[in-house]
Residue frames as qw, qx, qy, qz and C-alpha x, y, z in Angstrom:
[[0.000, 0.889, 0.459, 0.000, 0.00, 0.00, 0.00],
 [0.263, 0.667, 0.009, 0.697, 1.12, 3.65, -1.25],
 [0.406, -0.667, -0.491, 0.387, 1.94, 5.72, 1.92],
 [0.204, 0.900, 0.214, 0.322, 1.53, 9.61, 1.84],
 [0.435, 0.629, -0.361, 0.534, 4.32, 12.21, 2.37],
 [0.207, -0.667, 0.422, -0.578, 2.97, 13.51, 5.65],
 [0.934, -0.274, -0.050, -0.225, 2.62, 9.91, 7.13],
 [0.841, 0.299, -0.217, 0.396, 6.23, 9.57, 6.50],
 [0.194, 0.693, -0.054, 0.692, 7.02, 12.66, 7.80],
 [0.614, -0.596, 0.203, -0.476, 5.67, 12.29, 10.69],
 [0.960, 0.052, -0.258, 0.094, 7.31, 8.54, 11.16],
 [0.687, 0.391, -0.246, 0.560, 10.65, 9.95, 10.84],
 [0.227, -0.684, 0.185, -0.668, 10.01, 13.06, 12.89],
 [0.883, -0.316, -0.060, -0.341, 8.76, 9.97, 15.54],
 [0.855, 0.150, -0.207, 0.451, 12.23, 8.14, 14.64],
 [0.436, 0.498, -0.223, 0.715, 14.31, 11.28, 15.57],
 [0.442, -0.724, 0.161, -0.505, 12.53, 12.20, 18.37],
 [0.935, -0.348, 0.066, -0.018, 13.14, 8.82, 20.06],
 [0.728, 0.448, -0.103, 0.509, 16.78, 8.88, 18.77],
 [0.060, 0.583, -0.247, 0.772, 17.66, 12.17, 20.16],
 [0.683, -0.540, 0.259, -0.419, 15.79, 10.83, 23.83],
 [0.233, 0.400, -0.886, 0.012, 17.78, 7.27, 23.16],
 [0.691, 0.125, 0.273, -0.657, 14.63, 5.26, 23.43],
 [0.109, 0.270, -0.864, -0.411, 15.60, 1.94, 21.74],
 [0.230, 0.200, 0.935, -0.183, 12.05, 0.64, 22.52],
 [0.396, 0.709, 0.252, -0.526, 9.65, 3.40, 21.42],
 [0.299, 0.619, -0.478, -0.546, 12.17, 3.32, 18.28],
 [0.274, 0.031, 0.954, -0.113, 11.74, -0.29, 17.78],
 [0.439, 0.540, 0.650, -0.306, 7.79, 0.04, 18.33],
 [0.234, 0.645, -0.108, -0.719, 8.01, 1.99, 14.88],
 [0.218, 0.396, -0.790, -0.414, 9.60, -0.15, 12.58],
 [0.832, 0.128, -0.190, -0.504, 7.31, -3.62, 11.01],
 [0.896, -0.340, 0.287, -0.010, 7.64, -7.11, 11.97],
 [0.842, 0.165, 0.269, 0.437, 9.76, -7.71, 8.69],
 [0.063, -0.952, 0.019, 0.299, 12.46, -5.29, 7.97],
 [0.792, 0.386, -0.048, 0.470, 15.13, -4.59, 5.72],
 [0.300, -0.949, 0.094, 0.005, 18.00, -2.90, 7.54],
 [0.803, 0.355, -0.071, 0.473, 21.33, -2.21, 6.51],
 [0.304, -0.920, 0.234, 0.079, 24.29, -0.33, 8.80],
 [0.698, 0.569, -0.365, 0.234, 27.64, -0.93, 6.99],
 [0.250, -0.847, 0.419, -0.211, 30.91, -1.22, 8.80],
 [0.287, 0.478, -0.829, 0.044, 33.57, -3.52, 9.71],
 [0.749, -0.244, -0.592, -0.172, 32.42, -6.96, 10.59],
 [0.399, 0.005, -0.636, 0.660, 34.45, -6.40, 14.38],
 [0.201, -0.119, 0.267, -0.935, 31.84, -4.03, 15.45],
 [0.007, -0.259, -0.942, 0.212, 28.82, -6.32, 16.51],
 [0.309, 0.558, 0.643, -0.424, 26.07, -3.83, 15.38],
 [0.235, 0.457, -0.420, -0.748, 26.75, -3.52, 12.23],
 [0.051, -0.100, -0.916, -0.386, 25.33, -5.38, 9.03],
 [0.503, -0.192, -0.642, -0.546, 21.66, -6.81, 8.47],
 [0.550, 0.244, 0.614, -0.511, 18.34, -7.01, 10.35],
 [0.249, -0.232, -0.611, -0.715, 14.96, -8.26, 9.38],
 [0.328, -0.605, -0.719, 0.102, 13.10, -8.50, 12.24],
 [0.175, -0.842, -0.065, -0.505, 11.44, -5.82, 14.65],
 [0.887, -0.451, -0.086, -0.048, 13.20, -7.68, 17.66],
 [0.790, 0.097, -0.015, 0.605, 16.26, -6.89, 16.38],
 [0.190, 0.829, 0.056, 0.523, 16.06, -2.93, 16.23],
 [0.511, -0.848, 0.124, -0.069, 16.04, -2.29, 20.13],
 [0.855, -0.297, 0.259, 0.338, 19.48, -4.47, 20.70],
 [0.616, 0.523, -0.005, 0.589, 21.33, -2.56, 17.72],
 [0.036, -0.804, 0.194, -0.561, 21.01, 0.72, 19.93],
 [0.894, -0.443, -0.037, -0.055, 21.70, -1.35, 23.25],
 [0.912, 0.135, -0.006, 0.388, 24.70, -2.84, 21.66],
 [0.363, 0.684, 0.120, 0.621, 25.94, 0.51, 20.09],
 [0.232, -0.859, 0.175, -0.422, 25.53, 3.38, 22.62],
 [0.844, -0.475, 0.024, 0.246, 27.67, 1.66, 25.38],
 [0.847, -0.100, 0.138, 0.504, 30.69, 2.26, 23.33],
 [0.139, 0.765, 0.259, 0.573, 29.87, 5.85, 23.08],
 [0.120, 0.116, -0.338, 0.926, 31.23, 8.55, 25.60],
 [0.090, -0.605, -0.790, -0.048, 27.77, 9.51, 27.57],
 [0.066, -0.937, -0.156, 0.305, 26.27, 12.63, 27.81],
 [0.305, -0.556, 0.323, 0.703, 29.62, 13.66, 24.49],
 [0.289, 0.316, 0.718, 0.549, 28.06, 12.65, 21.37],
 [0.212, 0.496, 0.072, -0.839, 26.22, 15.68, 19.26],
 [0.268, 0.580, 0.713, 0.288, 23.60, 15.16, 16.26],
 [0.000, 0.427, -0.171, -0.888, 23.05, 17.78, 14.19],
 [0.453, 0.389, 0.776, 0.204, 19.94, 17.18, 11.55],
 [0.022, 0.408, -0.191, -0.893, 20.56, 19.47, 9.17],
 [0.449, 0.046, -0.125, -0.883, 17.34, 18.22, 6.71],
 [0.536, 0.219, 0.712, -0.396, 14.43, 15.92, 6.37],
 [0.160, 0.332, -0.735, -0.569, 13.88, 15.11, 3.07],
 [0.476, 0.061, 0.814, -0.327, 10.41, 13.29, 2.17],
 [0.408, 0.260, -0.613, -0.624, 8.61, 11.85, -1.04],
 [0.792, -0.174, -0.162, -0.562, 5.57, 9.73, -0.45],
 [0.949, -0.216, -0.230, 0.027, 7.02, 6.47, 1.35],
 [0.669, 0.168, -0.259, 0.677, 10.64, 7.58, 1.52],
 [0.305, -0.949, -0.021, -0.071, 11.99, 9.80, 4.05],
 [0.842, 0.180, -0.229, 0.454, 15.44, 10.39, 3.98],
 [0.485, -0.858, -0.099, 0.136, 17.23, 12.13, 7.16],
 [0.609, 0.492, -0.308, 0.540, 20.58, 13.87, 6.41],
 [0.168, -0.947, 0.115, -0.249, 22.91, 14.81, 9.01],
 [0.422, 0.589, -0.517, 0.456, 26.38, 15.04, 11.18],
 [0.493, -0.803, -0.069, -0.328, 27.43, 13.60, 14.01],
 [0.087, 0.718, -0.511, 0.464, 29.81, 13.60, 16.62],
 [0.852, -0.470, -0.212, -0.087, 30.87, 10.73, 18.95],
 [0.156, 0.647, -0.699, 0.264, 33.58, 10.04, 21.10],
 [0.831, 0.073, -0.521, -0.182, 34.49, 6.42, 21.61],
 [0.660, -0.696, 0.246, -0.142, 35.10, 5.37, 25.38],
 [0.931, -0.065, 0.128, 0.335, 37.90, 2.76, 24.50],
 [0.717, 0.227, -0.009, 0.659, 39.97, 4.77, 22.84],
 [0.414, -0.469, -0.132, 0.769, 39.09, 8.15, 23.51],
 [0.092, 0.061, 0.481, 0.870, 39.14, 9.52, 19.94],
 [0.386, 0.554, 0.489, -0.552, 36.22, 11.53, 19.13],
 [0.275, 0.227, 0.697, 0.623, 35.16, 11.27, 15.32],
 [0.258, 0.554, 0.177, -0.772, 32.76, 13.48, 13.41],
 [0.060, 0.003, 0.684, 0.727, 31.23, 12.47, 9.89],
 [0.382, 0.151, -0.020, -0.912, 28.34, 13.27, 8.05],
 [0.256, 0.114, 0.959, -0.046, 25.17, 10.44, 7.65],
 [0.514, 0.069, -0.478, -0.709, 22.09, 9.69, 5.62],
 [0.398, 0.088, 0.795, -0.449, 19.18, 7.61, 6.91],
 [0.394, -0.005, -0.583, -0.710, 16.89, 6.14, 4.17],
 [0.352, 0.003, 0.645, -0.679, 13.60, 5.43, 5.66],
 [0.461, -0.373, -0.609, -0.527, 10.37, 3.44, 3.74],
 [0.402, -0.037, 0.675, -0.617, 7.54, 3.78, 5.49],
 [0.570, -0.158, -0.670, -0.447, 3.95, 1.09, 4.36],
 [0.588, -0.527, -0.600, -0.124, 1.15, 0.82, 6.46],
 [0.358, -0.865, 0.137, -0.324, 2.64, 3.37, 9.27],
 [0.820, -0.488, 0.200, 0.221, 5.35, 1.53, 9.96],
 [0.088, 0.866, -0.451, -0.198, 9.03, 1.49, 8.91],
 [0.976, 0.073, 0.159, -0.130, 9.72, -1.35, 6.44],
 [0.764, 0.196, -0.087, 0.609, 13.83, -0.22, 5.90],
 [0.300, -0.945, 0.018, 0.130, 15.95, 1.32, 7.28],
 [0.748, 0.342, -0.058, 0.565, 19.96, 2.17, 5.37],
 [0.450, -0.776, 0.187, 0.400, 22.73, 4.09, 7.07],
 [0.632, 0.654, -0.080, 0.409, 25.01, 5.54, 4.89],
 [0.530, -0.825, 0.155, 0.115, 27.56, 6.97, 7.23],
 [0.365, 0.670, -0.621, 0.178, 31.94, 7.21, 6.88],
 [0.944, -0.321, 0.046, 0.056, 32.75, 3.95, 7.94],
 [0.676, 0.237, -0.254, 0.650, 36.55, 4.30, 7.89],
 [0.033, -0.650, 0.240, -0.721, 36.56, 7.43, 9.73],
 [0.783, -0.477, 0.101, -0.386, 33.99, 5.61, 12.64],
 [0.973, -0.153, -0.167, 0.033, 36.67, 2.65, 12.10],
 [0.311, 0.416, -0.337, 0.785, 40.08, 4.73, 13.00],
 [0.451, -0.567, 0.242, -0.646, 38.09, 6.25, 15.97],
 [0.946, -0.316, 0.076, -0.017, 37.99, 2.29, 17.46],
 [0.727, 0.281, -0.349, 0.520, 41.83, 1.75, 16.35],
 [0.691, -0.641, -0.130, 0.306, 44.12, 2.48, 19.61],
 [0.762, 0.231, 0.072, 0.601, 46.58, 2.82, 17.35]]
């Protein structure tokens, strides 16, 4: 089924809020039982790669934030971008990585479908080399 712009809109808007409050359940409750989700990155980093379930969403952010500096990381969503199902979230952010220390900065894309009010993918586009230097000790 065809979903309209502002239904999307409003999804995402839903996604970012819960993002920006770190809310891996409410963000979760968004997304459809079957999902297509893609986060690149080196295979060493345990929340990267492929979902398809909804069961899987909470645990990525679970996994993930731990290895983030609390209360140092900065998001910056510089637009929203939305065309009947798609919703695509540009923006920059800023972490700093508790193991090593290093704080990284790179700019990201979020491709959203929504169908039926829910979110049925979800791609990261993001500088994976930069994010993977920021784990190196070296």
């Amino acid at each position: 089924m065809a979903t309209d712009t502002q239904t999307s809109r409003t999804v995402a808007e839903k996604f970012v809020e819960r993002l920006g409050r770190q809310d891996p359940d409410g963000i979760q409750e968004l997304f459809a039982q079957e999902i297509d989700w893609h986060v690149p990155g080196s295979d060493a980093f345990s929340w990267t790669g492929r979902r398809t379930r909804r069961e899987q969403v909470a645990p990525y952010f679970t996994t993930m934030w731990p290895h983030f500096a609390h209360g140092r990381s900065k998001v910056a969503l510089e637009h929203v971008i939305v065309d009947g199902g798609d919703a695509v979230l540009l923006a920059t952010w800023t972490h700093t990585v508790v193991a090593t220390g290093k704080e990284f900065t790179t700019p990201a894309a979020i491709h959203l479908r929504v169908e039926d009010d829910r979110i049925v993918r979800m791609h990261l586009y993001e500088d994976t080399l930069t994010v993977d230097k920021a784990f190196d000790a070296d």
